[in-house]
Backbone bond lengths (Angstrom), bond angles and torsions (degrees), N, CA, C in turn:
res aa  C-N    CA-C-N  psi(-1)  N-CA   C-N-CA  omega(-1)  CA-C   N-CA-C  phi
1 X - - - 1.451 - - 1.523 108.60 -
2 X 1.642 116.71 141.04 1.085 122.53 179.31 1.531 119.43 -72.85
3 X 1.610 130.84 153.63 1.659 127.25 -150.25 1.785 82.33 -89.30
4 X 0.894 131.26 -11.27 1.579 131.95 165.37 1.284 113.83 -83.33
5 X 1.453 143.87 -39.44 1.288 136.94 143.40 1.399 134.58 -22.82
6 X 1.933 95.47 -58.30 1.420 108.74 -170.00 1.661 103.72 -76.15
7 X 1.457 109.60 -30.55 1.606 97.99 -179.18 1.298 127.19 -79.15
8 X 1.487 103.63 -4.58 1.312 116.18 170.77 1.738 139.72 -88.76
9 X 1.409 89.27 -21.06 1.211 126.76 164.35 2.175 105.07 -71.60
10 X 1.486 95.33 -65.78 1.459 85.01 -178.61 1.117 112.82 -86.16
11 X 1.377 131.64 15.19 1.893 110.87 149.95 1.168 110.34 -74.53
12 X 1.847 125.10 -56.27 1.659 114.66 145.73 0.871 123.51 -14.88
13 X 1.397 156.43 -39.42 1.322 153.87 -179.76 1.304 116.73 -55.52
14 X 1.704 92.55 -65.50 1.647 117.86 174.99 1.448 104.11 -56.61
15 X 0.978 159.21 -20.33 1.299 157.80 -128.31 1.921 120.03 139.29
16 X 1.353 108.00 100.39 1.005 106.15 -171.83 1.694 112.60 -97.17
17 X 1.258 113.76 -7.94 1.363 135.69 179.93 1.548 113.83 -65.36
18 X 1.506 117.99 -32.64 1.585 132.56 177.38 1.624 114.63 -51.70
19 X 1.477 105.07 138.61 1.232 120.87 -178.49 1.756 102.65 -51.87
20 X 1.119 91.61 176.14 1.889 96.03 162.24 1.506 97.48 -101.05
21 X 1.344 125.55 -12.57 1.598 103.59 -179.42 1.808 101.94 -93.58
22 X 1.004 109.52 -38.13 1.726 105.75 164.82 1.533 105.55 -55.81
23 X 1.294 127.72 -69.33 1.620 105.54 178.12 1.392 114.74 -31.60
24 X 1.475 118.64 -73.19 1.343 123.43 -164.82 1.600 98.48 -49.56
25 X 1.227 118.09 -33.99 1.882 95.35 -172.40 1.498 97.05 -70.63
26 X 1.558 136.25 -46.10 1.461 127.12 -171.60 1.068 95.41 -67.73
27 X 1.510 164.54 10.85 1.333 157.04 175.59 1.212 117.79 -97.22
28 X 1.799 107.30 -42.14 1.529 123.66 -149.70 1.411 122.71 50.31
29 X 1.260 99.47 65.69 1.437 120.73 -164.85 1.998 98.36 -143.12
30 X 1.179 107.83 139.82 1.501 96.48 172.62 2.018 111.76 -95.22
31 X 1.359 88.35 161.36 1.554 101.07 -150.20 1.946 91.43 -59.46
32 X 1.062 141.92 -47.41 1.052 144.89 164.69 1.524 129.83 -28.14
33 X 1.450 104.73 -37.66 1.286 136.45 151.82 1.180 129.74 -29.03
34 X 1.676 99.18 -72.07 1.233 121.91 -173.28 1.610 124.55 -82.28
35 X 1.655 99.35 -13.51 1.612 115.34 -155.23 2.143 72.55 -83.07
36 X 1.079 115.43 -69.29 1.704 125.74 173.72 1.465 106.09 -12.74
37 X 1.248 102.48 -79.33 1.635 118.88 -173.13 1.595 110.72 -57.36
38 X 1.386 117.62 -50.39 1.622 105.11 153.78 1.365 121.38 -33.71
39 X 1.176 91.64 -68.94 1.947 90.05 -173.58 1.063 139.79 -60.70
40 X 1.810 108.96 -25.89 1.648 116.70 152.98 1.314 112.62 -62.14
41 X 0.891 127.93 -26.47 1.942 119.88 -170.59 1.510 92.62 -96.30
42 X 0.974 144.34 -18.71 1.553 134.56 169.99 1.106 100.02 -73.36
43 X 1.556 140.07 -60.73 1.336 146.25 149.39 1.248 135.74 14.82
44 X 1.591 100.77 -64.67 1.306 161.21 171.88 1.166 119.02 -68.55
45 X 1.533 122.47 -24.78 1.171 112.17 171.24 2.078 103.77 90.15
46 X 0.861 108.76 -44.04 2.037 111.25 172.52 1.089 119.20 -38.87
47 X 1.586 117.97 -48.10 1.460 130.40 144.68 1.294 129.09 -68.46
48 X 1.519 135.13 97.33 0.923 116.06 179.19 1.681 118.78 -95.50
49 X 1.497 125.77 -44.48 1.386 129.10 171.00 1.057 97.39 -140.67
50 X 1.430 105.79 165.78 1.883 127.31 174.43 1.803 94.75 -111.75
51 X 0.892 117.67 121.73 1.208 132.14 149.15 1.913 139.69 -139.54
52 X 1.284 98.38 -165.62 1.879 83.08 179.91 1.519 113.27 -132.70
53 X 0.775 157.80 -170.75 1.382 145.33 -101.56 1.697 95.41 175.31
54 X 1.258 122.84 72.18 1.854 101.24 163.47 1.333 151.20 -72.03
55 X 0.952 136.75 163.08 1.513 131.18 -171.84 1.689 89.46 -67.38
56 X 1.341 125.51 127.86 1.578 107.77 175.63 1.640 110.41 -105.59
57 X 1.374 109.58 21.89 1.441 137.37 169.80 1.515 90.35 -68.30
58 X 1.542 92.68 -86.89 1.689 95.30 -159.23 1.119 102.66 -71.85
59 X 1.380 141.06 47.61 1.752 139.58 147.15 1.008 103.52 -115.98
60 X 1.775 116.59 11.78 1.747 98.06 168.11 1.647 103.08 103.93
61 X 1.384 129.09 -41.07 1.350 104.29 167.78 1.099 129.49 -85.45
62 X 1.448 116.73 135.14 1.503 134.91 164.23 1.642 124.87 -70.59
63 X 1.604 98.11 -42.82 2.062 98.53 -173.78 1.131 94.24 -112.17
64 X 1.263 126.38 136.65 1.718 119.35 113.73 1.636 147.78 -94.80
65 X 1.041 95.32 144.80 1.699 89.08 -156.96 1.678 104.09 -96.74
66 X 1.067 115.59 143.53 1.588 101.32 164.10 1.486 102.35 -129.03
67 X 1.379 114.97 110.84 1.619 131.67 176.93 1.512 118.97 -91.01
68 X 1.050 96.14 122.63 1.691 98.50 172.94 1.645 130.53 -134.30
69 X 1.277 116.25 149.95 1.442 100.62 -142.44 1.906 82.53 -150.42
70 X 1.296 102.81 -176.87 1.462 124.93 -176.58 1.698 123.68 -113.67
71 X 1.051 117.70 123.32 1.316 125.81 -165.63 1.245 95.10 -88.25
72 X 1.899 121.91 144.62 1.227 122.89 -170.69 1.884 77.92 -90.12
73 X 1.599 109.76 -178.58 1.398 136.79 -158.72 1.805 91.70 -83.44
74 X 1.131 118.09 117.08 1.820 117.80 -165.44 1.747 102.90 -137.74
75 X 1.317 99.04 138.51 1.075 122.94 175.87 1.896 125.96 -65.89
76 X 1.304 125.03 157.44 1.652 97.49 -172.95 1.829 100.50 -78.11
77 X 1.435 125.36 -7.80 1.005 98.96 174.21 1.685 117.42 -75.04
78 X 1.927 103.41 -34.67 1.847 88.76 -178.56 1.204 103.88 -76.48
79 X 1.756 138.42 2.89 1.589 105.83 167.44 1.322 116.20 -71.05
80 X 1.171 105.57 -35.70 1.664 111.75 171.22 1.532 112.13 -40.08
81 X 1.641 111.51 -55.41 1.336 119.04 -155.53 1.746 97.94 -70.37
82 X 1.244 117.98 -33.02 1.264 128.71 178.88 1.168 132.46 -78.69
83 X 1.323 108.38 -4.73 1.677 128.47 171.30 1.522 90.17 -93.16
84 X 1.676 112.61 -59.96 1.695 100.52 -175.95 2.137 116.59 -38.96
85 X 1.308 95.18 -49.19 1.590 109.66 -171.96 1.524 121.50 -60.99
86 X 1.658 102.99 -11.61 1.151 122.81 -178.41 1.298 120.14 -80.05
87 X 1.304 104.60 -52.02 1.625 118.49 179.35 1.386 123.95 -101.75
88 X 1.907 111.98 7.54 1.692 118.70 -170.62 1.757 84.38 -138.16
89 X 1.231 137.23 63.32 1.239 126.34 156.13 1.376 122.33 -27.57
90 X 1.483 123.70 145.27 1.412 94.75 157.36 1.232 138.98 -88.24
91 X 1.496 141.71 179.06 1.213 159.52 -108.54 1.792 88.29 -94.18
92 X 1.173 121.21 -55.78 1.357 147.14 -168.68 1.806 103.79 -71.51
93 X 1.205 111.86 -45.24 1.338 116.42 169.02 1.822 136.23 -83.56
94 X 1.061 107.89 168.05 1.636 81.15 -163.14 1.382 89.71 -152.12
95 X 1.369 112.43 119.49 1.396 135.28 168.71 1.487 133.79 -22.45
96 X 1.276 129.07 50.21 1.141 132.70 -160.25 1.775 119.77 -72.15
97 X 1.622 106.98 -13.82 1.604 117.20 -175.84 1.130 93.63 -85.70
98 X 1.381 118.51 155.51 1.451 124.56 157.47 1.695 104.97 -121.03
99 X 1.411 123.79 15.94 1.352 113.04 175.90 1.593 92.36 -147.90
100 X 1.287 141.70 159.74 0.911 132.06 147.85 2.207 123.38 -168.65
101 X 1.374 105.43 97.06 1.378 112.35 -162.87 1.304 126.98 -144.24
102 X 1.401 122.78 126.69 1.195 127.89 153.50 1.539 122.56 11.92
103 X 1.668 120.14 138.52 1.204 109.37 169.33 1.597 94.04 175.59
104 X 1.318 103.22 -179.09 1.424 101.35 -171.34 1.689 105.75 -129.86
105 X 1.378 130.11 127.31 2.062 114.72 -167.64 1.325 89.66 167.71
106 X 1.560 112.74 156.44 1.136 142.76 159.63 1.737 113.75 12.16
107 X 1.966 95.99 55.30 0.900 129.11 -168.18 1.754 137.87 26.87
108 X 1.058 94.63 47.71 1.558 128.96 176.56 1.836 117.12 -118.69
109 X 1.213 102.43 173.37 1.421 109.90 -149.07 1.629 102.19 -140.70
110 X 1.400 102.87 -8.20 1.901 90.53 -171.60 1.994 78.95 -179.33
111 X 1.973 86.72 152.42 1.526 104.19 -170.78 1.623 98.53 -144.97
112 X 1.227 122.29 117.45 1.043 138.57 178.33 1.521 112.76 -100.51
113 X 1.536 116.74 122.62 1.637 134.56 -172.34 1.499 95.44 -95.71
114 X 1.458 116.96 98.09 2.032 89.63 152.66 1.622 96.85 -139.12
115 X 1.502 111.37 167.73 1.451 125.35 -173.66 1.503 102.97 -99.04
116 X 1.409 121.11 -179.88 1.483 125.67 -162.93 1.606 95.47 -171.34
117 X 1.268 109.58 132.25 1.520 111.78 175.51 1.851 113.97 -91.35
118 X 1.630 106.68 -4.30 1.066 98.99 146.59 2.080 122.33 -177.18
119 X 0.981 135.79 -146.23 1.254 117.38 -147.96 2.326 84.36 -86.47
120 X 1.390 87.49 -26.63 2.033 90.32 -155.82 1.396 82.31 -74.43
121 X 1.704 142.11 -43.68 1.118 118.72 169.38 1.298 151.58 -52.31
122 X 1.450 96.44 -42.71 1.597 107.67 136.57 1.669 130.08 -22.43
123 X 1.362 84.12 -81.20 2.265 91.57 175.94 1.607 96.83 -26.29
124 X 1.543 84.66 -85.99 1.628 73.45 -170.34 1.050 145.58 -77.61
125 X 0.946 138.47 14.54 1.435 119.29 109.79 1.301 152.95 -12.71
126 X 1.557 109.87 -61.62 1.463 126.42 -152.72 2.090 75.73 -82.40
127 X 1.284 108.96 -30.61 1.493 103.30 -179.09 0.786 122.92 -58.82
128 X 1.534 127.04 -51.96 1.132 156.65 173.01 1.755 92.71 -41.14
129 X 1.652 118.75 -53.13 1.282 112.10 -174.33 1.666 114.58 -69.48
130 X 1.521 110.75 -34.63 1.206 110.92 -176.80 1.339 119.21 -67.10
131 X 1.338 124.03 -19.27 1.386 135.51 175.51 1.906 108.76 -99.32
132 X 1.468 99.09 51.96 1.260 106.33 167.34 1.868 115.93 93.67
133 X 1.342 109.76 -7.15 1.588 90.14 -172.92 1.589 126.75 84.34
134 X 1.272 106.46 -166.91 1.339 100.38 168.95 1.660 122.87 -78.11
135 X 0.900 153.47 126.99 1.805 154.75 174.75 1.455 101.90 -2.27
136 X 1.160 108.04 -74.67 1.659 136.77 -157.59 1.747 98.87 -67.98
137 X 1.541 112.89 -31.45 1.567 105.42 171.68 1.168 102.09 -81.89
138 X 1.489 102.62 -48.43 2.091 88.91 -161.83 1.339 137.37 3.58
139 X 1.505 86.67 -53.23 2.041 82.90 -174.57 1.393 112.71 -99.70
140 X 1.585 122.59 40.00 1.386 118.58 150.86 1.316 107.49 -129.82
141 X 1.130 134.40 29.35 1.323 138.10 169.71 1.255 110.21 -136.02
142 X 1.835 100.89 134.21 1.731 123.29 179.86 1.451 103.03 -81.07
143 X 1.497 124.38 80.38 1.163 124.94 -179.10 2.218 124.30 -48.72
144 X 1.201 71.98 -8.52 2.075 87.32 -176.16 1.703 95.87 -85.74
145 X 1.130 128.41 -48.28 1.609 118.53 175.34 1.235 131.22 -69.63
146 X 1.697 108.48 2.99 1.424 100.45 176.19 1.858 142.63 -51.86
147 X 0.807 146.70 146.16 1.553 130.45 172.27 1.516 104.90 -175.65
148 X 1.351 112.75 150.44 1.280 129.54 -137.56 1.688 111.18 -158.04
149 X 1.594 103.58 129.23 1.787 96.23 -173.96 1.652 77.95 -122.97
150 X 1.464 83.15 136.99 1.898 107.69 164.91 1.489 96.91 -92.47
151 X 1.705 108.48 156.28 1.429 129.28 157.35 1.713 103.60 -136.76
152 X 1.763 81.63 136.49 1.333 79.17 -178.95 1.568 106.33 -85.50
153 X 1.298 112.36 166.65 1.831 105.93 -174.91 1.416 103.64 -120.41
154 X 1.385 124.79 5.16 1.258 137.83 150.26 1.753 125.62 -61.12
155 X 1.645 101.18 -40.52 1.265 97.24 -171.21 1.425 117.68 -76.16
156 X 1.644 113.39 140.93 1.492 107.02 -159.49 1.468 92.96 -90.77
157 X 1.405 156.36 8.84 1.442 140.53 -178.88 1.504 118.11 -140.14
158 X 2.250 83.79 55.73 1.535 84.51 143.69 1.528 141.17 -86.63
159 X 1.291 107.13 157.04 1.699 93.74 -159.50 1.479 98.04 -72.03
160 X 1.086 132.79 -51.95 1.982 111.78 -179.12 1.931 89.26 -136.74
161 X 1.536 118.94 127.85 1.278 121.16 170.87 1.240 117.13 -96.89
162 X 1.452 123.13 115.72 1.359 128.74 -177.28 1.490 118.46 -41.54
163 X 1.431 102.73 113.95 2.165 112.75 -172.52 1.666 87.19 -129.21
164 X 1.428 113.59 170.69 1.333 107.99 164.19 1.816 113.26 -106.99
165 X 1.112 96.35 27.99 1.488 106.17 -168.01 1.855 84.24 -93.12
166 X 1.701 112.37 -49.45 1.128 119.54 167.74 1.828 137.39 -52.81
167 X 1.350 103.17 -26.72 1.524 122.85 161.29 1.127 114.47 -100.61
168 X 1.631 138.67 6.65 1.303 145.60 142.91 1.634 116.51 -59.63
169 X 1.209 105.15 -36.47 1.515 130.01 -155.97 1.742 97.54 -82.94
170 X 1.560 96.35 -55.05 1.396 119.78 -176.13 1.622 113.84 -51.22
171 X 1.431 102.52 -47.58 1.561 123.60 -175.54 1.581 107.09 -60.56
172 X 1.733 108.10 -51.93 1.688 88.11 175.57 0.998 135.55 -103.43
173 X 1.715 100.58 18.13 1.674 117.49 173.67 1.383 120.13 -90.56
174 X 1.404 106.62 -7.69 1.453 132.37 161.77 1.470 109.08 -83.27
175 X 1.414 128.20 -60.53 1.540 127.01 -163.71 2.189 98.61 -75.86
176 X 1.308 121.02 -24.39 1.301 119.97 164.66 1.783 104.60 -56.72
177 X 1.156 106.68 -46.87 1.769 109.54 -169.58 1.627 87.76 -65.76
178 X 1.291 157.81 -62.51 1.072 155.95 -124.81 1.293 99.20 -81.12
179 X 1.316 115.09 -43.30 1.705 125.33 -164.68 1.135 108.71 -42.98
């Protein structure tokens, strides 16, 4: 990716609400410029959405948990079926992750992101997970390897809290090192 891409991308980061003629002035780029280069990387797929970011304090949650667990040995048809089960809960069940993906670590196979407004909502849950998960996953998950670190989102002295203003920062403090 071009060092005009990436900085354009992470002022978006920082603020996705900005004109294209305010970008282009923090760029030094003219607004015409930039309106182009937006639209190829949306195009493109680099851009995928603009959205915003809430305090998930003041909506009431306190924890988030990130659980991770072990995938039993699956075929390419149940990854398929398990990607479907992932993102189409059923009717009766109700979507409580807001992240949930593949990966490879501390011998696990998949890490699930969801929030909790408080520690008893949590439990049950994580029960709810230990007793199989959702229906439709059940039978691709090793329910015995599960384990899971809470953060509280109350506590004020975390050492750096994941923003994308912070992986904006990251992105061209990396592509400066490359130069």
């Amino acid at each position: 990716m071009k060092e005009t891409e990436l900085n354009l991308v992470s002022e978006l980061m920082k603020n996705s609400r900005r004109s294209d003629r305010d970008l282009a002035k923090a760029l030094g780029l003219s607004q015409p410029t930039v309106t182009r280069l937006r639209a190829k990387m949306e195009n493109e797929g680099v851009i995928k959405e603009y959205t915003m970011v809430p305090d998930f304090r003041k909506l009431g949650f306190n924890l988030m948990s990130i659980i991770m667990f072990k995938l039993r040995p699956l075929t390419e048809e149940q990854v398929q079926e398990l990607h479907q089960a992932a993102r189409e809960p059923d009717n009766q069940e109700r979507q409580h992750y807001i992240m949930i993906m593949t990966g490879i670590g501390l011998g696990k196979h998949a890490a699930m992101v969801s929030l909790h407004k408080d520690y008893s909502s949590y439990a049950k849950y994580a029960s709810n997970i230990k007793n199989g998960i959702h229906s439709r996953m059940k039978a691709f998950v090793d329910t015995e390897g599960i384990e899971t670190f809470l953060i509280d989102l109350n506590y004020e002295h975390h050492f750096q809290p994941l923003t994308f203003s912070k992986i904006a920062e990251h992105l061209q403090k990396m592509e400066k090192g490359s130069s």
